[in-house]
C-alpha positions in Angstrom: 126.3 -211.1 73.9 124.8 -214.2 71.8 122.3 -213.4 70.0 120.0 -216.3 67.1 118.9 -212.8 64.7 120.7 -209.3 64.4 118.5 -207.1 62.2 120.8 -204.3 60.9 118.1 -201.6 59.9 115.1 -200.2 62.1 113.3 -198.5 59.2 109.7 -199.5 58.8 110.8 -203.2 57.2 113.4 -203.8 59.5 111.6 -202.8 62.6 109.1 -205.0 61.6 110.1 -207.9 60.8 111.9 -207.9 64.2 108.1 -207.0 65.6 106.7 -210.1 63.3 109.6 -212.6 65.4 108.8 -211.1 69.0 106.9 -214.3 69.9 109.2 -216.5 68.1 111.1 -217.4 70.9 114.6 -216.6 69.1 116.6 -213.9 71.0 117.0 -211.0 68.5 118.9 -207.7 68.5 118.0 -204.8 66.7 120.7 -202.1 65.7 119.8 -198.5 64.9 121.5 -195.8 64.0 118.9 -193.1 64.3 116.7 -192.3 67.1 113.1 -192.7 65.4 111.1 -189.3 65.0 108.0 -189.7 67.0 105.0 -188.9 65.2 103.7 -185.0 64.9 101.6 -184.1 67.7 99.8 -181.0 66.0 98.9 -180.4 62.4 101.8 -181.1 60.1 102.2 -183.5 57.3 105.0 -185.9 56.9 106.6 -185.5 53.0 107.2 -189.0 52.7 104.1 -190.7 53.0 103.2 -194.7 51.8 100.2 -196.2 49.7 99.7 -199.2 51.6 98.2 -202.0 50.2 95.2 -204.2 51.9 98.3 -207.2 52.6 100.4 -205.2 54.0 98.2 -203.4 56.1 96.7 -206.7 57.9 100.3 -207.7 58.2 100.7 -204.3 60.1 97.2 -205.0 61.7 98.0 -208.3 63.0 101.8 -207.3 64.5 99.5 -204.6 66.3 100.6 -201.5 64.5 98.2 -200.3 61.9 95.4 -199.9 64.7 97.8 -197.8 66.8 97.7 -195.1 64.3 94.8 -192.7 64.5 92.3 -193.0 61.7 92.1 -189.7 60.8 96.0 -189.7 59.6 94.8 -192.5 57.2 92.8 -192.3 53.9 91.9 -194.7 52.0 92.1 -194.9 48.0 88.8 -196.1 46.0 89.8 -195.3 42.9 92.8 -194.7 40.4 92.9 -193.2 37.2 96.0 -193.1 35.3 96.6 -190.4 32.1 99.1 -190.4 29.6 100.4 -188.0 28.0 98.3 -187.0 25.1 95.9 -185.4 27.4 93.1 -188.5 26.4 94.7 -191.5 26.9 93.3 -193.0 30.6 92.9 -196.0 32.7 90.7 -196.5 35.5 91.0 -198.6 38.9 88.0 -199.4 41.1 87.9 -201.3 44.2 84.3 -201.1 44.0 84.5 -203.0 40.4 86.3 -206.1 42.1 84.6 -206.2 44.8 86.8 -205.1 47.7 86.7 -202.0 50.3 89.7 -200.3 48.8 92.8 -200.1 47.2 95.3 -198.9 49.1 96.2 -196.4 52.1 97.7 -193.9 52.1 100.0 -193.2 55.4 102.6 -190.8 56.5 106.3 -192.6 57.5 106.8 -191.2 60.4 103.3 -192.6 61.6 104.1 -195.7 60.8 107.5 -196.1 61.9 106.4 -194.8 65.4 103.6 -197.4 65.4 105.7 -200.0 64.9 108.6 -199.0 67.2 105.4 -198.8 69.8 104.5 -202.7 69.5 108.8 -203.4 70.2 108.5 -201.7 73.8 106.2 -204.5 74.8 108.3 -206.8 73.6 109.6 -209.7 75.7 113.2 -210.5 76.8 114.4 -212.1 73.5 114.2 -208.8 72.1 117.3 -206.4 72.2 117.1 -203.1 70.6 120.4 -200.6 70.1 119.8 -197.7 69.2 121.3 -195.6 68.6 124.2 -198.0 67.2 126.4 -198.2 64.6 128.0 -201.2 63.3 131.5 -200.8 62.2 132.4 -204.2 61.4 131.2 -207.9 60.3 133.1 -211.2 60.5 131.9 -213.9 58.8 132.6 -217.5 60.3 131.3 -220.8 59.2 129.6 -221.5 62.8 128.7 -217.6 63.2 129.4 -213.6 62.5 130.9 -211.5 64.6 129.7 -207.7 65.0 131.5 -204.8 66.9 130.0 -201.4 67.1 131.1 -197.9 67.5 130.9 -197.9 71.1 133.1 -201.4 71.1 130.4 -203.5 71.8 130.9 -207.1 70.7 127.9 -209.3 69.3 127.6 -212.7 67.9 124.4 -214.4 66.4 123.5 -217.5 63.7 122.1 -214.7 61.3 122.8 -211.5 60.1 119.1 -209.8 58.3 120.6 -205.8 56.4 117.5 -203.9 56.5 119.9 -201.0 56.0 118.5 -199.4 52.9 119.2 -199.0 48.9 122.8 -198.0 49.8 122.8 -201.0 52.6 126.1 -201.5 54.0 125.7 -205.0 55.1 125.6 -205.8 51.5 128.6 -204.4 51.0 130.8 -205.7 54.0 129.4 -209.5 52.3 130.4 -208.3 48.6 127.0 -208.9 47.2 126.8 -207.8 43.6 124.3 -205.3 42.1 123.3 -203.8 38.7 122.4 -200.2 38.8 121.8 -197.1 36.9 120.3 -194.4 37.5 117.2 -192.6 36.1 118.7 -189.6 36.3 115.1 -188.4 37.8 114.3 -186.5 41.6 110.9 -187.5 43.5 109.8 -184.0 44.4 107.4 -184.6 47.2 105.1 -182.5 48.6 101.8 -181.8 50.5 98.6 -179.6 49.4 95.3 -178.5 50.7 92.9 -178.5 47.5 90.1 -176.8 46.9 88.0 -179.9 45.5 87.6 -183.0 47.0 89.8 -186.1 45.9 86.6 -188.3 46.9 89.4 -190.9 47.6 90.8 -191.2 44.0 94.5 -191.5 43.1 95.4 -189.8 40.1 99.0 -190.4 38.1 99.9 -188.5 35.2 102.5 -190.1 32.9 104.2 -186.6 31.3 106.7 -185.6 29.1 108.7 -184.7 31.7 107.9 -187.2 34.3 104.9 -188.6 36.4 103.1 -187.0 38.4 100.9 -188.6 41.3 98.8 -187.2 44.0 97.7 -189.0 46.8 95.1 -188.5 49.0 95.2 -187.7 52.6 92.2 -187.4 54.8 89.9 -183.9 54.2 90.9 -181.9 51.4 94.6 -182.7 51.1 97.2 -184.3 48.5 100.3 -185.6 48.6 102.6 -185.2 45.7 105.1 -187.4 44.4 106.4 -185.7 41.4 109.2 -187.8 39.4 110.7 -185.7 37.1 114.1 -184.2 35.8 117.1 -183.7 38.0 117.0 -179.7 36.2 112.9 -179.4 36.7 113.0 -180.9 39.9 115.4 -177.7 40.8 113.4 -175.9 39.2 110.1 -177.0 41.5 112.0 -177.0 44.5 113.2 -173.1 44.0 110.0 -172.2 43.0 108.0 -169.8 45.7 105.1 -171.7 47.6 102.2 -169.6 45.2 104.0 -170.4 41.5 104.5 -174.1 42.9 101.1 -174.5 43.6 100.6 -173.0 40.1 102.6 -175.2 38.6 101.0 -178.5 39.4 97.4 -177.2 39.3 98.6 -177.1 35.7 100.1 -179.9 35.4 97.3 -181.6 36.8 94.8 -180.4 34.3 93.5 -178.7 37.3 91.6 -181.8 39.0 91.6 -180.4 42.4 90.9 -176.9 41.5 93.6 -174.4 43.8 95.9 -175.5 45.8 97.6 -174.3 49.2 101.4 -175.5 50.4 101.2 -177.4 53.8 104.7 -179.1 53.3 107.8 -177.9 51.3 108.9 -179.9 48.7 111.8 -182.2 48.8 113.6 -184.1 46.7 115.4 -187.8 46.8 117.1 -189.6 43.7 115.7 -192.4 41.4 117.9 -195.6 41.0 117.1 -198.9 39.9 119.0 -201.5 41.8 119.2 -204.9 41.4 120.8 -207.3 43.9 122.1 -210.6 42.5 122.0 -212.4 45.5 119.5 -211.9 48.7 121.1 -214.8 50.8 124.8 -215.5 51.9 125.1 -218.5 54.5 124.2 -216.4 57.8 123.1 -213.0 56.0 119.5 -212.3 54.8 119.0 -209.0 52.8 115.4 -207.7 53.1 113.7 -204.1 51.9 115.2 -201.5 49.8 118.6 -203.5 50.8 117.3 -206.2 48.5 116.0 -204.3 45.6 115.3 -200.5 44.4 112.4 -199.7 42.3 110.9 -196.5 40.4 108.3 -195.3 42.6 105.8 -194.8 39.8 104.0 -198.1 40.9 104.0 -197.0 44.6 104.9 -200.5 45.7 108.1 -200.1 47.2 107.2 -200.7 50.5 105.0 -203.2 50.0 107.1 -205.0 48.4 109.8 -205.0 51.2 106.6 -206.1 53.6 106.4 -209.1 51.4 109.8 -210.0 51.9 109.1 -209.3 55.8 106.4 -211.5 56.0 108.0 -214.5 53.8 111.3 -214.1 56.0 109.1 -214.1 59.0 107.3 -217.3 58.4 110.1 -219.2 57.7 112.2 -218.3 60.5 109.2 -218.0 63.4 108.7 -222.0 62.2 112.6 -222.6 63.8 113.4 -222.8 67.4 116.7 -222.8 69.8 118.1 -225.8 68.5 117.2 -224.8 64.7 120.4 -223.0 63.0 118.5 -219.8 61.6 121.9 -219.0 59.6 121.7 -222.6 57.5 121.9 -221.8 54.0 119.5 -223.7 52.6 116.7 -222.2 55.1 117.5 -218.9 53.5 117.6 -220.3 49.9 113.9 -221.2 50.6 113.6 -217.3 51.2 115.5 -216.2 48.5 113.3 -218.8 46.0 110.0 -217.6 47.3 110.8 -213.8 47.3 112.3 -214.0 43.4 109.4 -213.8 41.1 107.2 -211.0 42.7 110.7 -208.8 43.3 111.7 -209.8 39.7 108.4 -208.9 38.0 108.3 -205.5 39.6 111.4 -204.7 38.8 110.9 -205.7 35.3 107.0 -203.6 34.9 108.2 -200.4 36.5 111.8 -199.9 34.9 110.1 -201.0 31.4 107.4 -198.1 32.0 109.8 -196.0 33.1 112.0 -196.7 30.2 108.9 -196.5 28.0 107.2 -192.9 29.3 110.4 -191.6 29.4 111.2 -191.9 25.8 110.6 -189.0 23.2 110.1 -190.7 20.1 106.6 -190.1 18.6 105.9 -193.9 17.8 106.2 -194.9 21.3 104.3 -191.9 22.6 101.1 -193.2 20.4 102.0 -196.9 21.1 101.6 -196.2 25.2 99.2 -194.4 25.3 97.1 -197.0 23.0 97.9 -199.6 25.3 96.3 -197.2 28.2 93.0 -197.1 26.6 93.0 -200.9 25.7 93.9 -202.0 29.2 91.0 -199.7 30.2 88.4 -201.3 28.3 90.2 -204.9 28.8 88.8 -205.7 32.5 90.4 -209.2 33.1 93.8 -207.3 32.3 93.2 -204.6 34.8 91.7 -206.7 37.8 94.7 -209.3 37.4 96.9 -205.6 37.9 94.9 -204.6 40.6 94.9 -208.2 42.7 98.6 -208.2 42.7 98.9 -205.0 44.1 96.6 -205.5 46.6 99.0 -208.2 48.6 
């Protein structure tokens, strides 16, 4: 089977950028390893949920996904304020103050994934999905690449796109190079009911022995991401339902008054991971397979969205007589995508790097720079706008 694009991942970026192509007119396969969870029919919470930015949900609104989720498993976020860690320090964000409906949303993954997955089943005949598949080899040829799967199917297309995650294995079948270390941190995530409203604010603690956000959901509930200590996050995880509650009412100076567990807690490691390369002639490398960041600006996703919708535009711009694995079409990807992936990689390591430090001087120098950007307005809008795309 000949395929023009064979998008390796069908995760939320993967899925859809493969969505974004459907009216492209390039024939395009899709291989999945997992069956996708469908979306919780009663009243459970995903763990894992996404603060969507206003870009990425029109992207999501104009591939027909973001209005195929229901609105009451959305909420919107008005406000952040950010604390550090000497209990005073603060910075406030308001959509209200530049002039815009919100900040973010906050969705649950399995919500989105599903609505996503939903717009493929409509999709025409250029669109092949397999799953569940698993590739099990790549061959690299100057004309094409060569894919087999477990089940000994053979594929051949112009373009190979790994979608496959932080740990992609596309990248490593084409020997792309990365630079990573690990923070050594867990992101305990979790789901509350509160007592108090969050009146659609995001708080974020930056602590001694981590930061602490929570999110909110629609009525009175809160996610939790929690990035702390591989030993505390244990600690959190073991912790009866009650005493965990306890513990981050205290830890969030008790915002939200009492809390109630709707979700246990789990846990998933902190890398940063940097990928020297995001193009190969024929190979593409999108999402968490082209960069991993520290969550504590929640703009992972968004950021992989952004690579979606460059990708997209360049390729939906080619047609059946177009190579879609030339090189130098890619490099035009690759040149585009470099700044914004650069610059959050450099902002949330460094704060990372910075919160995380123990030494006195530092603790008074970042906390300082909290209440200056506060009352520094052109600083914090210019933060904001490039957050919202």
């Amino acid at each position: 089977m000949k395929f023009d694009i064979i998008v390796i991942g069908g995760g939320l970026v993967g899925a859809s950028l493969v969505a974004a192509l459907k009216d492209s007119g390039l024939k395009i396969a899709l291989i999945e390893p997992h069956e996708s969870a469908p979306a919780p029919q009663d009243e459970s919470w995903d763990s894992r949920v996404y603060a969507i930015s206003p870009g990425s949900a029109a992207f999501l609104q104009k591939l027909g996904a973001w209005q195929l989720i229901e609105a009451e498993r959305v909420a919107p976020v008005y406000e952040m304020a950010v604390f550090g860690d000497d209990n005073t320090a603060h910075v406030n964000f308001s959509a209200y103050e530049i002039g815009l409906p919100e900040l973010a949303f906050i969705a649950e993954n399995r919500q989105l994934q599903t609505a996503v997955w939903q717009t493929l089943s409509s999709s025409k005949e250029n669109i092949q999905i397999f799953c569940p598949a698993k590739c099990t080899a790549i061959t690299w040829h100057d004309t094409h690449v060569d894919v087999q799967l477990s089940d000994g199917t053979r594929l051949e297309t112009a373009l190979i796109i790994g979608a496959d995650g932080v740990n992609s294995w596309v990248r490593k079948q084409a020997e792309i190079e990365v630079s990573r270390h690990a923070y050594h941190q867990i992101g305990v995530v979790a789901n509350f009911s509160t007592e108090l409203s969050h009146r659609q604010i995001a708080h974020q603690w930056f602590r001694r022995d981590g930061v602490l956000a929570l999110l909110p959901l629609p009525g009175k509930r809160i996610s939790m991401v929690w990035s702390t200590t591989e030993d505390h996050a244990v600690f959190l995880r073991n912790l009866p339902a009650e005493k965990l509650c306890q513990q981050v009412e205290e830890a969030s100076s008790h915002a939200l008054g009492t809390m109630q567990l709707i979700s246990p807690p789990v846990g998933f490691p902190l890398n940063y991971v940097h990928v020297k390369k995001l193009v190969k002639p024929r190979l593409v490398l999108i999402g968490d397979a082209a960069h991993g960041i520290h969550p504590l600006a929640g703009q992972g996703v968004n950021l992989g969205l952004r690579d979606t919708q460059e990708l997209a535009a360049i390729l939906s711009t080619q047609n059946a007589l177009t190579d879609c694995g030339n090189y130098m079409l890619l490099r035009c990807y690759e040149l585009a995508r470099k700044e914004d992936i650069l610059a959050l990689e450099w902002v949330t390591d460094g704060l990372q790097k910075l919160f995380n430090n123990p030494n006195p001087t530092l603790a008074r120098i970042r906390n300082l720079g909290l209440e200056i950007t506060n009352h520094l307005p052109l600083i914090k809008n210019r933060l904001i706008r490039h957050a919202l795309n």
